[in-house]
N, CA, C and O atoms as CSV, one atom per row, in Angstrom:
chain,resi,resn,atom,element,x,y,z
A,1,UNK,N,N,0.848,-1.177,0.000
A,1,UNK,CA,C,0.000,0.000,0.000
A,1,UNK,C,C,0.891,1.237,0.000
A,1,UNK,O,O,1.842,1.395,0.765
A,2,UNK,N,N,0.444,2.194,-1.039
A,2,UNK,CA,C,1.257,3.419,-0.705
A,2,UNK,C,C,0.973,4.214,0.098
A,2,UNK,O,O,-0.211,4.550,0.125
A,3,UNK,N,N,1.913,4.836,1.066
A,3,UNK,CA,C,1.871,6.071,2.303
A,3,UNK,C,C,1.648,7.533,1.755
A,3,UNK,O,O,1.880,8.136,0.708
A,4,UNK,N,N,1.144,7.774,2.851
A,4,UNK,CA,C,1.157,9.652,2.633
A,4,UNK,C,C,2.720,9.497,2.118
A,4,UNK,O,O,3.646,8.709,2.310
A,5,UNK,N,N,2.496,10.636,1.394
A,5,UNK,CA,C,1.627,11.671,0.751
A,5,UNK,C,C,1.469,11.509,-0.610
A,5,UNK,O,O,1.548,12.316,-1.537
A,6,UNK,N,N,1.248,10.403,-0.572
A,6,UNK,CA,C,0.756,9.864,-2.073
A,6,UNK,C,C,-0.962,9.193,-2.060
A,6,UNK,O,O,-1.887,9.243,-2.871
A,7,UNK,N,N,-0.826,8.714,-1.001
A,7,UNK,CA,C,-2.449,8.125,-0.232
A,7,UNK,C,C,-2.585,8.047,0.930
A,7,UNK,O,O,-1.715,7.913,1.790
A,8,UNK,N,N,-3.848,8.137,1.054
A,8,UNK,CA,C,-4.176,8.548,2.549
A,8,UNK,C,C,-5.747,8.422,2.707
A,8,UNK,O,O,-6.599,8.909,1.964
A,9,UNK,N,N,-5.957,7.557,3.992
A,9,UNK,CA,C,-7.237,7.631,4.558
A,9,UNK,C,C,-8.195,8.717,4.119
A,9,UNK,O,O,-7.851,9.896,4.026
A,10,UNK,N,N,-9.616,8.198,3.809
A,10,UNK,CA,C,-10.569,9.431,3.714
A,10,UNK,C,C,-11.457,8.814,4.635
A,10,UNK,O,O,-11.907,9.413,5.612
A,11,UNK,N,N,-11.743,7.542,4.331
A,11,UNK,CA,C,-12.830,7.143,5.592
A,11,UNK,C,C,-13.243,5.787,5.400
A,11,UNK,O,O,-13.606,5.142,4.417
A,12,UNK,N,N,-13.081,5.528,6.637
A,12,UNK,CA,C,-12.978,3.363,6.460
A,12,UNK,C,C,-11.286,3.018,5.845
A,12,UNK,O,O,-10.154,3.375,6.172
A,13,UNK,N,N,-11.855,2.167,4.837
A,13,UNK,CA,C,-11.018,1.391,3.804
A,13,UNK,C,C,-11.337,2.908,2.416
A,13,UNK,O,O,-10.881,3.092,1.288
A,14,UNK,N,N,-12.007,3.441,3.012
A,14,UNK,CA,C,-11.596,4.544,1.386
A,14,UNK,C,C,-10.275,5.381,1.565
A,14,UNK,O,O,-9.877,5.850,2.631
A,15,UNK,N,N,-9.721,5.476,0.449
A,15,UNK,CA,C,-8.329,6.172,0.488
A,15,UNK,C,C,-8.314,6.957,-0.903
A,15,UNK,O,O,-9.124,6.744,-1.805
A,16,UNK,N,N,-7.336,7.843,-0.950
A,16,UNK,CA,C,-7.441,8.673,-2.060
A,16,UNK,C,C,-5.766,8.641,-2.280
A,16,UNK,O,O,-4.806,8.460,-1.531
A,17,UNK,N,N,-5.929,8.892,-3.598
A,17,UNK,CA,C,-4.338,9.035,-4.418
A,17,UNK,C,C,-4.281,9.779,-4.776
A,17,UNK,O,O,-5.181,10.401,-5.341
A,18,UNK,N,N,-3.055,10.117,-4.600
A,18,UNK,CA,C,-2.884,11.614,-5.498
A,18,UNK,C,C,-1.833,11.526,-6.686
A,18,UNK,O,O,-0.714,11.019,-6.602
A,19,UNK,N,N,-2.579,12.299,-8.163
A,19,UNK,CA,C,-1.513,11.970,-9.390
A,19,UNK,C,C,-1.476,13.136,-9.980
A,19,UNK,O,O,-2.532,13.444,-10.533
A,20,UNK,N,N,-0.550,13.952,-10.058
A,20,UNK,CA,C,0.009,15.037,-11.064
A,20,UNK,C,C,0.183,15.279,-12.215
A,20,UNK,O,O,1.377,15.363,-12.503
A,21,UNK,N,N,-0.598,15.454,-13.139
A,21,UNK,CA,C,-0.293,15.181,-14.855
A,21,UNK,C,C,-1.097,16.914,-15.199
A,21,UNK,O,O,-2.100,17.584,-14.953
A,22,UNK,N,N,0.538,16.944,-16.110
A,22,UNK,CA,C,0.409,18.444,-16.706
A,22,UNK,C,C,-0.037,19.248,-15.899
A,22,UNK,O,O,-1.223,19.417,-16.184
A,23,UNK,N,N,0.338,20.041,-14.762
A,23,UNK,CA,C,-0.248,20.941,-13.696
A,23,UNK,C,C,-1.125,20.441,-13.416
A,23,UNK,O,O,-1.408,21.062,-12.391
A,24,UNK,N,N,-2.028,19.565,-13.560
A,24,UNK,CA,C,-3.240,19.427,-13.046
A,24,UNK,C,C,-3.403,18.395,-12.054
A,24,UNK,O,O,-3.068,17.229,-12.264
A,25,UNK,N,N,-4.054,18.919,-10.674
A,25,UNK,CA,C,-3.977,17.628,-9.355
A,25,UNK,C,C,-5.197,16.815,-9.557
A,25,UNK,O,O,-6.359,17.198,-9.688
A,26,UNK,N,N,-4.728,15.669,-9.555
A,26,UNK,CA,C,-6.092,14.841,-9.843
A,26,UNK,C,C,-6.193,14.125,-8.237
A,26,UNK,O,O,-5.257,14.205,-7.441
A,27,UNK,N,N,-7.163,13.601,-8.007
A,27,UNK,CA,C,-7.188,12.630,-7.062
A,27,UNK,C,C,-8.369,11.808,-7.701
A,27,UNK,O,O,-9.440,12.066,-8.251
A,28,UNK,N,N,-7.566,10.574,-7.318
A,28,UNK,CA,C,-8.530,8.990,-7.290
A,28,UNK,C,C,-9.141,8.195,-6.267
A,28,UNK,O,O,-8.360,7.532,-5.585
A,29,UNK,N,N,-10.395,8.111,-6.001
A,29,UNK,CA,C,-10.714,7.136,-4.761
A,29,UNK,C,C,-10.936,6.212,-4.864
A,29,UNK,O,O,-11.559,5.854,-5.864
A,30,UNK,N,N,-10.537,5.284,-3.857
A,30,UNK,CA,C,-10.384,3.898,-4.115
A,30,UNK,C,C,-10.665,3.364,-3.038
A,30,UNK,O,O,-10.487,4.088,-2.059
A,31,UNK,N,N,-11.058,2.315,-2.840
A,31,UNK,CA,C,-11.164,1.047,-1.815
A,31,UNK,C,C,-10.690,-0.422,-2.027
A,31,UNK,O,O,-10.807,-1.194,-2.978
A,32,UNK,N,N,-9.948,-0.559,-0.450
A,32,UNK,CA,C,-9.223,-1.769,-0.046
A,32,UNK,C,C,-9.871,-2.848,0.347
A,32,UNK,O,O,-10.268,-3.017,1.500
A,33,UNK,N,N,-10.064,-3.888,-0.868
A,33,UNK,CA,C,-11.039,-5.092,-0.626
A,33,UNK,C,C,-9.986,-6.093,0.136
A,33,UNK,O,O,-8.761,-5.999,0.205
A,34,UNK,N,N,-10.611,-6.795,0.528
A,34,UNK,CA,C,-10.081,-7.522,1.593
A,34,UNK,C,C,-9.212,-8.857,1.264
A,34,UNK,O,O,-9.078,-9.618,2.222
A,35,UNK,N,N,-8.690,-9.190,0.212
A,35,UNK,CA,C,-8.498,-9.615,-0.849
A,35,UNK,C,C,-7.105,-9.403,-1.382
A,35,UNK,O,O,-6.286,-10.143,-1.928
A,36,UNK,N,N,-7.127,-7.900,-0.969
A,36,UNK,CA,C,-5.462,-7.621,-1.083
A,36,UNK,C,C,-5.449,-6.646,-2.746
A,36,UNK,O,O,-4.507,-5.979,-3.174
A,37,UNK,N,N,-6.739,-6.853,-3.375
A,37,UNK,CA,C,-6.950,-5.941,-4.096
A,37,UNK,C,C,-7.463,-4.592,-3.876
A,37,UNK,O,O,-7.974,-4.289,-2.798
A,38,UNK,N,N,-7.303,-3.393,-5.281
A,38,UNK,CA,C,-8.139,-2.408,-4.576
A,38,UNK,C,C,-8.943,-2.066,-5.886
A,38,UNK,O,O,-8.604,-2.164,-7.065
A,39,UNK,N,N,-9.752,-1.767,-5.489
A,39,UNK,CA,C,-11.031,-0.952,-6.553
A,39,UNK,C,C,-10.830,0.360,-6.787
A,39,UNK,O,O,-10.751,1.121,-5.823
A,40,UNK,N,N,-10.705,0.881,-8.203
A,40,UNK,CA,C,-10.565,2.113,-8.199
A,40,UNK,C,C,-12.044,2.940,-8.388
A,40,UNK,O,O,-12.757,2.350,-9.199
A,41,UNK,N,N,-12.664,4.157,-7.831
A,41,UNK,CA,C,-13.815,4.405,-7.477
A,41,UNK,C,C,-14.670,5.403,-8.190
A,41,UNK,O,O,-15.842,5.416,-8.568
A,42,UNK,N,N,-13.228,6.591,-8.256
A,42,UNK,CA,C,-13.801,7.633,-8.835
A,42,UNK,C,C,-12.069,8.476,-9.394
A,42,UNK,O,O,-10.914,8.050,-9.429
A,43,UNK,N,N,-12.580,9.537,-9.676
A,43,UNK,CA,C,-11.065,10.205,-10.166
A,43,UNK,C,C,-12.198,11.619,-10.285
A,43,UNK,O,O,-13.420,11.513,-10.383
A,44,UNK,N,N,-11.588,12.633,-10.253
A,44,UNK,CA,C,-11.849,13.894,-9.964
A,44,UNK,C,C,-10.547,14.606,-10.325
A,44,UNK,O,O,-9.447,14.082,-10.149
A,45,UNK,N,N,-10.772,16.144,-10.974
A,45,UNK,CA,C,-9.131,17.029,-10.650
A,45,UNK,C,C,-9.810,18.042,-9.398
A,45,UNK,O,O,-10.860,18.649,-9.191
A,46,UNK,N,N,-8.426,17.788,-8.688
A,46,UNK,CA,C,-8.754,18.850,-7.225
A,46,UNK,C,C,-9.035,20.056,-7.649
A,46,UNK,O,O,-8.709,20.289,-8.813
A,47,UNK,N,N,-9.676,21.117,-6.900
A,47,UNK,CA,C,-10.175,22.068,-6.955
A,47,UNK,C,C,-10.023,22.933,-5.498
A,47,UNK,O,O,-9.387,23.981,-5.386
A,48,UNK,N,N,-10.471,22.513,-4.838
A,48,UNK,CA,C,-9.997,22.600,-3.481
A,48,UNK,C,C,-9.407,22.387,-2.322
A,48,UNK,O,O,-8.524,21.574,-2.596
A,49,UNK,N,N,-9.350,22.632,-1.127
A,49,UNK,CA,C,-8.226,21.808,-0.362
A,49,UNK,C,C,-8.578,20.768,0.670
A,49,UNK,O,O,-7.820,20.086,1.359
A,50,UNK,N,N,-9.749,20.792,0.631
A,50,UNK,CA,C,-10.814,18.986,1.382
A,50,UNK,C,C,-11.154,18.588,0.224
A,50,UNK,O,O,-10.990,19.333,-0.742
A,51,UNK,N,N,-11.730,17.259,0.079
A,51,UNK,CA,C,-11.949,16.626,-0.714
A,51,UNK,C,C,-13.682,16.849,-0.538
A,51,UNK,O,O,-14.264,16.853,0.547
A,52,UNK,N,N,-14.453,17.066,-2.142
A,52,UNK,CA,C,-15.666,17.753,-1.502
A,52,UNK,C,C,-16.479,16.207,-1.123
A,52,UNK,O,O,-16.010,15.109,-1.421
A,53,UNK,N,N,-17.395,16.365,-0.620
A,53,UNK,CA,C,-18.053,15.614,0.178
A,53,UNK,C,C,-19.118,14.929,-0.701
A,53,UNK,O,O,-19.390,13.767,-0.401
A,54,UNK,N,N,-19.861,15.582,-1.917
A,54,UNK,CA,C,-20.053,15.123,-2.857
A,54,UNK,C,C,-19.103,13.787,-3.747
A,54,UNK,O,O,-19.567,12.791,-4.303
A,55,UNK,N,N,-17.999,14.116,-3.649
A,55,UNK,CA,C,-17.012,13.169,-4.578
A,55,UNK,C,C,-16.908,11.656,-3.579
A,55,UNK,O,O,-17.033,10.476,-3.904
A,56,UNK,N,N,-16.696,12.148,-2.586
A,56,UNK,CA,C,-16.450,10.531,-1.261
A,56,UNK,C,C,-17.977,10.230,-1.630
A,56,UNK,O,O,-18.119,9.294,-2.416
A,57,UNK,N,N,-19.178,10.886,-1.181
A,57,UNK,CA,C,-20.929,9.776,-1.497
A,57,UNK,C,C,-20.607,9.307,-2.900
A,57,UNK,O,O,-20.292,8.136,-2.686
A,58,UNK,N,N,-20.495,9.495,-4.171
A,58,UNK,CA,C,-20.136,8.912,-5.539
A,58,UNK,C,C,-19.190,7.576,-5.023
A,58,UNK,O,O,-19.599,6.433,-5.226
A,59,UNK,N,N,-18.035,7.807,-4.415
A,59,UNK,CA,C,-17.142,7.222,-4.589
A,59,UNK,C,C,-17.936,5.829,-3.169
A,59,UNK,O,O,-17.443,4.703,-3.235
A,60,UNK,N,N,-18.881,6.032,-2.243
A,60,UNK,CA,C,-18.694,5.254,-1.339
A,60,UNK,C,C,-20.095,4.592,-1.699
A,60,UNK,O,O,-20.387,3.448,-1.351
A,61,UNK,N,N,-21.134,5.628,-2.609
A,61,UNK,CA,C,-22.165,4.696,-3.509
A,61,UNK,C,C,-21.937,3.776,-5.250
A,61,UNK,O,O,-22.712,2.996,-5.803
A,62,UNK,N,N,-20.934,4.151,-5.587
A,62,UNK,CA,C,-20.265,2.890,-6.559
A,62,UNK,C,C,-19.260,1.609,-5.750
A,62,UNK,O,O,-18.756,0.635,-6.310
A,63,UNK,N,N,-19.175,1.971,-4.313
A,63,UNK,CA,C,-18.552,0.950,-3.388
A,63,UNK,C,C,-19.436,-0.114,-3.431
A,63,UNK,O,O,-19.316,-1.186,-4.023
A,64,UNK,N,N,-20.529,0.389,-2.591
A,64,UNK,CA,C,-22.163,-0.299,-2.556
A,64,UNK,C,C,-22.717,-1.004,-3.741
A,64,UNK,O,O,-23.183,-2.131,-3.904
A,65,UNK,N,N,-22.500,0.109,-4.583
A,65,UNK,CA,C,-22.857,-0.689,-5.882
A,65,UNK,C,C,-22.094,-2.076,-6.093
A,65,UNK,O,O,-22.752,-3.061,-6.428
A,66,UNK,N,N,-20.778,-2.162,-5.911
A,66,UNK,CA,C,-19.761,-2.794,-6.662
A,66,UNK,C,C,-19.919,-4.175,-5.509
A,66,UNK,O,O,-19.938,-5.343,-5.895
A,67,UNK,N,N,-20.007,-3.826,-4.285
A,67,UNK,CA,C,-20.019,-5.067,-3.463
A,67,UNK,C,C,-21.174,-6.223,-3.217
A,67,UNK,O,O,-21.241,-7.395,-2.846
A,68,UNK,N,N,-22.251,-4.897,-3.766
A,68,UNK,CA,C,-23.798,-5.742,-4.058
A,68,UNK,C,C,-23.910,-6.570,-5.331
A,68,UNK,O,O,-24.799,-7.398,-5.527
A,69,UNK,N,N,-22.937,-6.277,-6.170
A,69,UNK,CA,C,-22.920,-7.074,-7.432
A,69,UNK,C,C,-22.267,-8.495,-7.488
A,69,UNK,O,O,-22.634,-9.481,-8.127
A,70,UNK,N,N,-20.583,-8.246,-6.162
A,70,UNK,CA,C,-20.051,-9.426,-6.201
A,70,UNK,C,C,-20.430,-10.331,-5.248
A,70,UNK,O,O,-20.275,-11.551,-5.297
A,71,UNK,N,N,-20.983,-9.618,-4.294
A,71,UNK,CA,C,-22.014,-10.839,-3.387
A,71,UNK,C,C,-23.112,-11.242,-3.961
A,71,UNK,O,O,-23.790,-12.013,-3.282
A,72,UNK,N,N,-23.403,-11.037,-4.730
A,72,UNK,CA,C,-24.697,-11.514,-5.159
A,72,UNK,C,C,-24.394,-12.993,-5.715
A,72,UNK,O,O,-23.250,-13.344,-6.005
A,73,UNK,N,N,-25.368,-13.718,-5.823
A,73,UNK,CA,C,-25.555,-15.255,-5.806
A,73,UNK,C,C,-24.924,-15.259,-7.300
A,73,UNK,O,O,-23.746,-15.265,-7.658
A,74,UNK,N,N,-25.743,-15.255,-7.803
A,74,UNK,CA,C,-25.487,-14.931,-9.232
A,74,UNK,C,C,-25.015,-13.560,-10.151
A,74,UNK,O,O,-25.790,-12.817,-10.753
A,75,UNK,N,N,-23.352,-13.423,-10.080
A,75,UNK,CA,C,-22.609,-12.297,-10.263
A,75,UNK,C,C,-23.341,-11.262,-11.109
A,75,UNK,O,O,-23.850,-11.694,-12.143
A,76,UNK,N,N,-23.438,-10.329,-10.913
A,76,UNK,CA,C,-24.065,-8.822,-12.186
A,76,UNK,C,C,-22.869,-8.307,-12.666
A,76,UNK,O,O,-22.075,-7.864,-11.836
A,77,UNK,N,N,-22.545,-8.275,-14.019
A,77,UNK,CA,C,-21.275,-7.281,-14.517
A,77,UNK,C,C,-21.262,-6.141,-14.337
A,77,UNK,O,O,-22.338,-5.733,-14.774
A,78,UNK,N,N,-20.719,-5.353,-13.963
A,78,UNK,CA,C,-20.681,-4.180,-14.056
A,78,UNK,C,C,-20.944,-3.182,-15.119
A,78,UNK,O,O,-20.244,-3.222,-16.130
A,79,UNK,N,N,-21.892,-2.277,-15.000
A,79,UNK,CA,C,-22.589,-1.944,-16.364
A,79,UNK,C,C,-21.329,-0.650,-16.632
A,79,UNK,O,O,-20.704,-0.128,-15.709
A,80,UNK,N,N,-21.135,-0.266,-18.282
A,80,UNK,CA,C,-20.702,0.743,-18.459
A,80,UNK,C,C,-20.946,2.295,-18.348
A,80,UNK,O,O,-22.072,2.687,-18.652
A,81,UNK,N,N,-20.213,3.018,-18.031
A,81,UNK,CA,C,-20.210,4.478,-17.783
A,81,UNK,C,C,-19.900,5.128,-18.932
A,81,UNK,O,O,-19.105,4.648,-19.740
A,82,UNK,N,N,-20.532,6.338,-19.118
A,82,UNK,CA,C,-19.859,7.354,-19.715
A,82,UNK,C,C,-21.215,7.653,-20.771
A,82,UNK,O,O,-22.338,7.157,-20.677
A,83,UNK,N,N,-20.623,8.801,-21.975
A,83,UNK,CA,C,-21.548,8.924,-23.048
A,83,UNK,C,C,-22.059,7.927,-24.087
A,83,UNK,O,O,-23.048,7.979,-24.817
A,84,UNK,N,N,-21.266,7.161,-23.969
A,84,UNK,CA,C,-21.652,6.036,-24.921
A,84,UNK,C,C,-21.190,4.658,-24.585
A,84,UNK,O,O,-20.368,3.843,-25.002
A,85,UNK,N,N,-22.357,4.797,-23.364
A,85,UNK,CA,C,-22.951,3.337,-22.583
A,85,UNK,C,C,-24.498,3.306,-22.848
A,85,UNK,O,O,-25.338,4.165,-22.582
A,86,UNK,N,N,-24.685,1.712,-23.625
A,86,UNK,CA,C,-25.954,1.464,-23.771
A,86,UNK,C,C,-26.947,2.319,-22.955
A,86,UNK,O,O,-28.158,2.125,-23.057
């Protein structure tokens, strides 16, 4: 796992990364499945200097999403995102 100040606790098993490309601060949230893997959650470019509180509910309701799919009896794929998802 990487240490501050590259990642760092936001809340629980959520953690955020931080990546620098072309001036611009991005941060990624992610969660530590138990498994030894991690899920990546959300990605955002910073804007401010907390992480807004809006971005962690996204990031801790695609958690929910993602864990209700792999517990489930019979697995659900994960549906696609973006503009041109069915």
């Amino acid at each position: 796992m990487l240490q501050s100040p590259h990642s760092k606790k936001v809340d629980g098993k959520l953690r955020r990364l931080k990546c620098d490309v072309d001036g611009l601060a991005y941060r990624i949230l992610y969660h530590e499945a138990e498994n030894g893997f991690i899920v990546l959650l959300h990605a955002f470019v910073k804007k401010t200097q907390q992480i807004p509180s809006a971005e962690i509910e996204l990031a801790k309701s695609r958690w929910k999403d993602f864990k209700t799919r792999m517990d489930a009896s019979t697995r659900v794929p994960p549906r696609a995102i973006g503009h041109d998802a069915p």
